[in-house]
Backbone bond lengths (Angstrom), bond angles and torsions (degrees), N, CA, C in turn:
res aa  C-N    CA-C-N  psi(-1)  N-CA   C-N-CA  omega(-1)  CA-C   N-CA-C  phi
1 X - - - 1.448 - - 1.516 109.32 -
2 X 1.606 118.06 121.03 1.256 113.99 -165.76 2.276 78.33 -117.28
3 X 1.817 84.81 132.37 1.575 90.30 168.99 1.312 104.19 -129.67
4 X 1.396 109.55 141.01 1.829 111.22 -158.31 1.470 80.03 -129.90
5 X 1.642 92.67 134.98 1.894 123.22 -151.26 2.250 82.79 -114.95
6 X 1.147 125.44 129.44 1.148 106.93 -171.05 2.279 97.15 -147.74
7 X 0.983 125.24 128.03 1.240 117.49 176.58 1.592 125.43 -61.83
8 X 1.161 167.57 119.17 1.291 162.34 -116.75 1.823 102.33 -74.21
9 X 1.212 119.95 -49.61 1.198 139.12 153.75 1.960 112.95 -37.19
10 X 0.859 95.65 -50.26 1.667 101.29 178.83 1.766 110.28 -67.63
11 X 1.484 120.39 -31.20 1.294 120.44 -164.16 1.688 100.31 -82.57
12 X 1.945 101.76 142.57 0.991 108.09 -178.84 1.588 104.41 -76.87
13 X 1.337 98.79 172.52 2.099 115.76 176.56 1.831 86.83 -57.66
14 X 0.927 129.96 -78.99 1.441 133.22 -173.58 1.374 111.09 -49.13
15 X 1.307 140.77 -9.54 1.572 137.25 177.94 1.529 97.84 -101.59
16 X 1.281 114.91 -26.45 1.435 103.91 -166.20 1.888 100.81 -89.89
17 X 1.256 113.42 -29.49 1.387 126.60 -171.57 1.474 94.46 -71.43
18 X 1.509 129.70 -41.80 1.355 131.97 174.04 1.848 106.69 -56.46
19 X 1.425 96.42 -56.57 1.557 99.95 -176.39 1.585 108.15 -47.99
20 X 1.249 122.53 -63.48 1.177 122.72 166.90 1.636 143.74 -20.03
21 X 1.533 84.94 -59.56 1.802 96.64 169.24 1.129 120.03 -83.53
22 X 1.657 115.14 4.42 1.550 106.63 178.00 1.492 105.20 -113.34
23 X 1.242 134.87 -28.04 1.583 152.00 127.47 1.798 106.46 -7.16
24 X 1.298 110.08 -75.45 1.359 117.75 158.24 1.544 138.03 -34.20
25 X 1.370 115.29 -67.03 1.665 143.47 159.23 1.398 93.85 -31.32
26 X 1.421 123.11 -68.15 1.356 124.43 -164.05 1.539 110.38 -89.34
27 X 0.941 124.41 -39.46 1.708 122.10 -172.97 1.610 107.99 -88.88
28 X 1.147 114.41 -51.06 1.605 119.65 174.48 1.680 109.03 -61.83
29 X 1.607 107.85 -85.15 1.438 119.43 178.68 1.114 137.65 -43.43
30 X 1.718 115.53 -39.06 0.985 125.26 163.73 1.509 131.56 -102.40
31 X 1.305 121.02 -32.06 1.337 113.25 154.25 1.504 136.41 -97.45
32 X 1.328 99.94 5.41 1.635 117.20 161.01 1.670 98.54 71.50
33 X 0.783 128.38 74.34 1.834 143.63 -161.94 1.343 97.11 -126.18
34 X 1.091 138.70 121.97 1.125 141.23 -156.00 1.362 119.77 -160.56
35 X 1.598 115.67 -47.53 1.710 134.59 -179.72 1.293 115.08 -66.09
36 X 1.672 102.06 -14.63 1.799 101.61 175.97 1.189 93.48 -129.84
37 X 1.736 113.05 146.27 0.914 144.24 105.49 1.742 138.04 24.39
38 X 1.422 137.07 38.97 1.286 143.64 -134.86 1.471 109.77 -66.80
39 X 1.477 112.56 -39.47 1.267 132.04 145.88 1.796 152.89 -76.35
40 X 0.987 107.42 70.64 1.322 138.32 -142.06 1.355 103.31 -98.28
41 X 1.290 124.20 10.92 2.012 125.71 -170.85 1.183 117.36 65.64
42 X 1.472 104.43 -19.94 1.432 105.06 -176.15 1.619 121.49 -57.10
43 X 1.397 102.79 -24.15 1.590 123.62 -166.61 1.619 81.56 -65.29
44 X 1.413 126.22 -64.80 1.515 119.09 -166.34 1.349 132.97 -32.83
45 X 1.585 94.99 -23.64 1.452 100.68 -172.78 1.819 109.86 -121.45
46 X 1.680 110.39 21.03 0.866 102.01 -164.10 2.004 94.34 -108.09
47 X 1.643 107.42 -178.33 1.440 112.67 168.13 1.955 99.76 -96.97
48 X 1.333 118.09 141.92 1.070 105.57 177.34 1.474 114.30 -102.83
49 X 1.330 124.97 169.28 1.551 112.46 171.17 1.653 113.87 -143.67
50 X 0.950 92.12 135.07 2.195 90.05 -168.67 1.566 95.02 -140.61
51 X 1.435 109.58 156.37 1.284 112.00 145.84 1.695 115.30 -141.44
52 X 1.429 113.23 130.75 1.702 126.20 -157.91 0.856 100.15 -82.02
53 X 1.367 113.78 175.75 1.454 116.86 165.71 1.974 87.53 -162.55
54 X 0.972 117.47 143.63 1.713 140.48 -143.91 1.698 83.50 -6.66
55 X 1.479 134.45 85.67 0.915 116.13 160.47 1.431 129.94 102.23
56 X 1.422 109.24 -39.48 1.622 115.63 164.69 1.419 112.21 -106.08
57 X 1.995 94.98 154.85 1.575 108.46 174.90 1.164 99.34 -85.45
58 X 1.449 105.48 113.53 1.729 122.51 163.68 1.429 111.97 -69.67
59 X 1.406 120.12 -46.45 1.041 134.02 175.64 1.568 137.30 -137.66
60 X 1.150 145.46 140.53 1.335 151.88 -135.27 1.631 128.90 -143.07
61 X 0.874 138.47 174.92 1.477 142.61 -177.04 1.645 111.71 169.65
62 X 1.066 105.59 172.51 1.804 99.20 178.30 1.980 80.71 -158.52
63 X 1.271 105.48 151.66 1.275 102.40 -179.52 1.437 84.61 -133.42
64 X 1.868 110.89 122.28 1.340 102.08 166.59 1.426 123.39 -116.02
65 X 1.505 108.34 154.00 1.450 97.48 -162.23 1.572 123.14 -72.02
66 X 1.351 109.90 174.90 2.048 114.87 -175.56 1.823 96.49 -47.25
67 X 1.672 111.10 134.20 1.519 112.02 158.09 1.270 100.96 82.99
68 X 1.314 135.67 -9.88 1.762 115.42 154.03 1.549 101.47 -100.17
69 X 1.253 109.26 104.80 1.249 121.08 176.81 1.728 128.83 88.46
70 X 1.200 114.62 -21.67 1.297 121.32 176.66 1.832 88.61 -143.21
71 X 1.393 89.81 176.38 1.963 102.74 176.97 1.582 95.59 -92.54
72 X 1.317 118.98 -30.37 1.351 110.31 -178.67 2.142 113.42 -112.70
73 X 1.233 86.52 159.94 1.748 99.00 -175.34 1.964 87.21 -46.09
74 X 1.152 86.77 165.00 1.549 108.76 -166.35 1.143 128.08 -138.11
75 X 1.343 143.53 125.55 1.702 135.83 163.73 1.501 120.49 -83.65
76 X 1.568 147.31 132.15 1.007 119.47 -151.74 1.892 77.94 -170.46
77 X 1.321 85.28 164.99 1.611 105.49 -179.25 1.721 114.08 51.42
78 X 1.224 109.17 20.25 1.715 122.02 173.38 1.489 101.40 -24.89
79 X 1.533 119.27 140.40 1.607 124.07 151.08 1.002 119.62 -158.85
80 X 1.179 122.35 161.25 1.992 132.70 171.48 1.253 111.35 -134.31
81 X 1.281 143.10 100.51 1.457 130.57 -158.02 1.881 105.94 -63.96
82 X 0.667 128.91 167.18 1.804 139.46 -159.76 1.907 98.28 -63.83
83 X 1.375 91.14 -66.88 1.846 107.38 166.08 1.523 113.94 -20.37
84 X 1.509 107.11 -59.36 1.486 125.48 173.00 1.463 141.21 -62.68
85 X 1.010 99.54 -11.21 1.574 124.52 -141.13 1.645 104.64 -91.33
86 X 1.531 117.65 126.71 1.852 106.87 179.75 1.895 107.42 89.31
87 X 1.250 92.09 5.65 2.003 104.11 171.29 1.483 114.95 -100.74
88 X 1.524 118.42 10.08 1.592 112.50 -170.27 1.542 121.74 83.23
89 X 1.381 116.37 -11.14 0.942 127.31 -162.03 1.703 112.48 -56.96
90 X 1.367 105.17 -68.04 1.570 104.92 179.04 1.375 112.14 -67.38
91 X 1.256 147.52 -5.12 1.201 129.12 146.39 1.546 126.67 -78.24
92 X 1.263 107.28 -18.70 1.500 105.02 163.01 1.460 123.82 -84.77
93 X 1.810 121.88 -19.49 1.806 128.86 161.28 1.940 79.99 -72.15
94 X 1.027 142.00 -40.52 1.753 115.31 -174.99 1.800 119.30 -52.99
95 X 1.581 88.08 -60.08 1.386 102.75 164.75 1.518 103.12 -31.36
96 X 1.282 102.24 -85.33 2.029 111.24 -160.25 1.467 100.33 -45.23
97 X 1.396 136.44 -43.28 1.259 133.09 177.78 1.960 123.71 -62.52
98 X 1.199 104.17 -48.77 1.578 106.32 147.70 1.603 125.66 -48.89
99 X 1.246 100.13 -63.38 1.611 87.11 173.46 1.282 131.55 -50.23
100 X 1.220 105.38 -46.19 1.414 126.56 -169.40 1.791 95.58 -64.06
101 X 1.043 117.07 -54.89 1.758 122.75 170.92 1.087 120.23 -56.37
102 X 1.087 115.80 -28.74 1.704 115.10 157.63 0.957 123.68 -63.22
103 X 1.197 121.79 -78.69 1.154 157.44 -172.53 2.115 108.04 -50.77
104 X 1.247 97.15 -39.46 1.336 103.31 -172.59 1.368 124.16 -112.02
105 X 1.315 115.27 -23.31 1.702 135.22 -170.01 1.161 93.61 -104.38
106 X 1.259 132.27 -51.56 1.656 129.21 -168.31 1.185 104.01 99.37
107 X 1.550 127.91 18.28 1.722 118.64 -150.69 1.605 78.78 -111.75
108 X 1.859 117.09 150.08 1.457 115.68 156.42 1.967 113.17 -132.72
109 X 1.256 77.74 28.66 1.838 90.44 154.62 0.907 135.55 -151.67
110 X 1.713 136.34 115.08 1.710 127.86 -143.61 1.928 81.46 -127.68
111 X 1.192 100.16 161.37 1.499 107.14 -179.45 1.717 92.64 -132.88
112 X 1.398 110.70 168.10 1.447 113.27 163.94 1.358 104.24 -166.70
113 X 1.371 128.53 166.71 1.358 153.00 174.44 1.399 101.52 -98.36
114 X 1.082 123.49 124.21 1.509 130.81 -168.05 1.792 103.54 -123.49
115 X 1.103 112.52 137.48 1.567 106.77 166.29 1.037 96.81 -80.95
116 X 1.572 114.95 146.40 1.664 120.91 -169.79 1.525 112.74 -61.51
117 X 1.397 110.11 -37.95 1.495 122.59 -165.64 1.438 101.16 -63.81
118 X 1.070 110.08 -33.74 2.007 99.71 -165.28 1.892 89.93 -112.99
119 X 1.522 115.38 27.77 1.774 95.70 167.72 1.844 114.63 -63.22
120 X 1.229 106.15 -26.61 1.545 113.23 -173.69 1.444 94.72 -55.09
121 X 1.357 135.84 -60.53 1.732 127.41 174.16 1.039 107.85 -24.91
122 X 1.582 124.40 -77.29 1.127 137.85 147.51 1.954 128.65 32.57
123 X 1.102 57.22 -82.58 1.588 85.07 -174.79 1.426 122.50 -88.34
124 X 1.089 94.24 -23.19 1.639 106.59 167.16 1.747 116.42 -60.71
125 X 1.572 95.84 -30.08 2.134 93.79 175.85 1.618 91.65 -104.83
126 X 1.281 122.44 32.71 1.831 106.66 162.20 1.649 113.00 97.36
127 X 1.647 111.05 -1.01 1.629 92.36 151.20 1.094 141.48 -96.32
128 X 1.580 125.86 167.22 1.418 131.70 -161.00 1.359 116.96 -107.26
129 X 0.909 147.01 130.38 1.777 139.76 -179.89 1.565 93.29 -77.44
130 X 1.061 98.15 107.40 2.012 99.74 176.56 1.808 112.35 -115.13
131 X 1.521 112.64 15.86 1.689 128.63 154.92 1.566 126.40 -132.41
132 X 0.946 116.37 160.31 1.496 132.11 159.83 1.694 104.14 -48.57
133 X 1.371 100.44 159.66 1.192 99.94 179.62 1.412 125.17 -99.26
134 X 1.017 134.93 138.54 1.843 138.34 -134.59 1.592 95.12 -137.58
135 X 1.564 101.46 157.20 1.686 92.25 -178.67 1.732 84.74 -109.19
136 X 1.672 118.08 140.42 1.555 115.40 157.45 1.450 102.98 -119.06
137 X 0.898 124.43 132.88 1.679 121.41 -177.12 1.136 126.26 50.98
138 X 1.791 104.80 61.40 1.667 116.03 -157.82 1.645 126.66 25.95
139 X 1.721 111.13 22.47 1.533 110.66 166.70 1.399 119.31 -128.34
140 X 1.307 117.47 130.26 1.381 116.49 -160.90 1.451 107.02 -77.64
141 X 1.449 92.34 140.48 1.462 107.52 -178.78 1.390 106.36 -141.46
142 X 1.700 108.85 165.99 1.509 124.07 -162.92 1.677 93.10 -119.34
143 X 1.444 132.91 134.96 1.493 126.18 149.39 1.570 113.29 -61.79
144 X 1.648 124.52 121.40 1.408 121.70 179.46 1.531 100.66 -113.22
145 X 1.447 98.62 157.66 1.668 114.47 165.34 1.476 108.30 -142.93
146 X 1.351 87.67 150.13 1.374 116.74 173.06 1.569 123.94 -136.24
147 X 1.544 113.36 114.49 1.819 114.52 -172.56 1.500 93.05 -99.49
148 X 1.700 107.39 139.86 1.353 132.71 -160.53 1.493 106.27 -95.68
């Protein structure tokens, strides 16, 4: 599994149009997300993370940096398209996103918003549920951490 980590600036018209419709597919279509906003600027300033397959983002991440939105760097907009889904996949884009944050940001504490249902992924590469569980976009979710 090759996952290519790219700055918002770096993504082609066709990677971002991919990012998009698969962002959509899964957050709109399939989980019916609607009350927010999917595009939020935040993407501008974020690192992105995908891995293709002939052409489409199967899978996704956005890593945003410390203080837009949390005090610490962040994982956010997680996906695996349905097709994909139950192959290891999002724990191995976790993996590549940790490393890569280590290794590259200098950061050794990432936080994330987890939908409650998939915290076990989660936690499976070393995060912790460190809140109660909260509704964000009528789906319950846990705040997780993980120290690098």
């Amino acid at each position: 599994m090759k996952f290519e980590i790219k700055k918002f600036n770096e993504l082609t018209v066709d990677e971002m149009y991919e990012i998009a419709k698969s962002r959509f597919e899964v957050f709109v279509c399939e989980q019916e997300i609607t009350e927010e906003q999917d595009f939020d600027d935040k993407d501008k300033l974020c690192h992105h993370v995908m891995l293709k397959e002939n052409g489409r983002v199967v899978a996704y991440s956005r890593i945003v940096p410390r203080g837009i939105g949390y005090e610490n760097i962040s994982i956010g907009r997680v996906l695996v398209l349905n097709s994909h889904r139950r192959k290891g996949i999002a724990q191995n884009m976790m993996k590549a996103c940790l490393e890569f944050i280590k290794n590259n940001l200098d950061e050794n504490v990432v936080v994330l918003s987890a939908q409650e249902y998939v915290k076990e992924m989660y936690s499976s590469v070393g995060f912790k549920v460190i809140s109660d569980t909260y509704n964000e976009v009528n789906i319950p979710h846990v705040k997780m951490k993980i120290e690098l």
